[in-house]
N, C-alpha and C positions, 0 to 999 in steps of 0.2 A: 667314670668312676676312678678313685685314687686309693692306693694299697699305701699300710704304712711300712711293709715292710720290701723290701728292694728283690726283686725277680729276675731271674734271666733264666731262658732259656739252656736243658744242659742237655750234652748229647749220650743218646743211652748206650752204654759198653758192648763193644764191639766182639762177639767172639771168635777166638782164635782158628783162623785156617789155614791150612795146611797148602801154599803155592807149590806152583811149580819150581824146579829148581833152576837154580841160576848159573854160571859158568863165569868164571874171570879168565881173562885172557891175559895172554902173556903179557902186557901190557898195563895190568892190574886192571881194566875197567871193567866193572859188573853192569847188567842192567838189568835195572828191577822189573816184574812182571807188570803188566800196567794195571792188575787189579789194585796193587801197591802204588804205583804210580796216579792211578786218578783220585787216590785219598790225600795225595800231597800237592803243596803249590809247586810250581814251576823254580829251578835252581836253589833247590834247597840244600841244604848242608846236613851232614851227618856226622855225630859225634861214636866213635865206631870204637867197642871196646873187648876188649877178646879175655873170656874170661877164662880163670886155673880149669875147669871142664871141657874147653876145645870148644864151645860154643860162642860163635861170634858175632855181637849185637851192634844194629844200626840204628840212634837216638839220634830223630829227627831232630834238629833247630832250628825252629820256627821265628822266623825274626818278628819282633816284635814292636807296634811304631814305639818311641819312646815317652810321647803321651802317652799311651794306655799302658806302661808299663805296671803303674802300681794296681790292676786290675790283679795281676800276675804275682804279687807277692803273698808270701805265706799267709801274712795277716788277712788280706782280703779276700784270699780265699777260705780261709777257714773260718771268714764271718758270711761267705757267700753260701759255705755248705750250712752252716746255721738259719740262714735263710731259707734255706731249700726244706730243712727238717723242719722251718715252724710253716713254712705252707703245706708241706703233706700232713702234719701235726690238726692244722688249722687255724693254729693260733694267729691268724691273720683278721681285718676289718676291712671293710669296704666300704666305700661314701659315696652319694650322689652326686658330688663335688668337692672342689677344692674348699668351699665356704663351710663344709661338714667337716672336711677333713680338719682344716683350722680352728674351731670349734672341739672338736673331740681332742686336739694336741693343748689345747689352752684348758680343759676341764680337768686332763690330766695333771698337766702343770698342777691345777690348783689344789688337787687333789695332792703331790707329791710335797709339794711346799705348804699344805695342813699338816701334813706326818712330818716334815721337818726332815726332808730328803733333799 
C-alpha cells in the first residue's frame, strides 16, 4: 500500500529525571552518568552554556551526515510536523498500489486544472 503523504516515525518525549550528581575534577573532566550516556552516540560533542541563574546546560551536537542535512532544517521540519498532524488528523489515503496511487494523483490533477488551479 502507498500513503500520499510522507511518514516517519517520531520518538515520544522523554520525561525529565532527576541523575545522580556528577563531580568535575580538578582537571575540569566531568562524567556523565551512563543513564545519560547510553541515550548518546559515542564522542559526542557538547555545546555547554551557563546561564545568568547559575544553571549550567549541556546541548548535545549531534553531527549530522551532510546528505541528510536538509531533513534537519526548519522548513522540513515543520512540513514534517504537518505531516504528523494530518496523519493523526486522518486526512491521509491509502491505495492497493502504486497503479492507484497514480490514478487518484492524475484525477486530482484533473480535477485542479477544471477549477483553473
Amino acid at each position: 500500500m502507498a500513503t500520499r503523504t510522507v511518514h516517519r516515525e517520531t520518538s515520544t518525549q522523554s520525561t525529565q529525571k532527576k541523575s545522580p550528581p556528577v563531580r568535575m575534577t580538578s582537571r575540569g573532566s566531568v562524567t556523565l552518568p551512563s543513564v545519560i550516556r547510553e541515550r548518546l552516540p559515542e564522542d559526542v560533542l557538547f555545546d555547554v552554556v551557563s546561564r545568568e541563574d547559575g544553571v549550567i546546560e549541556l546541548h548535545p551536537k549531534i553531527a549530522v551526515n551532510p546528505s541528510q542535512a536538509w531533513f534537519y532544517s526548519k522548513r522540513w521540519q515543520q512540513m514534517e510536523r504537518e505531516a504528523d498532524e494530518d496523519i493523526a488528523a486522518g486526512r491521509v489515503e491509502r491505495f492497493e498500489d502504486g497503479e492507484d496511487f497514480l490514478a487518484a494523483l492524475e484525477a486530482e490533477d484533473a480535477l485542479l486544472r477544471a477549477e483553473g488551479r
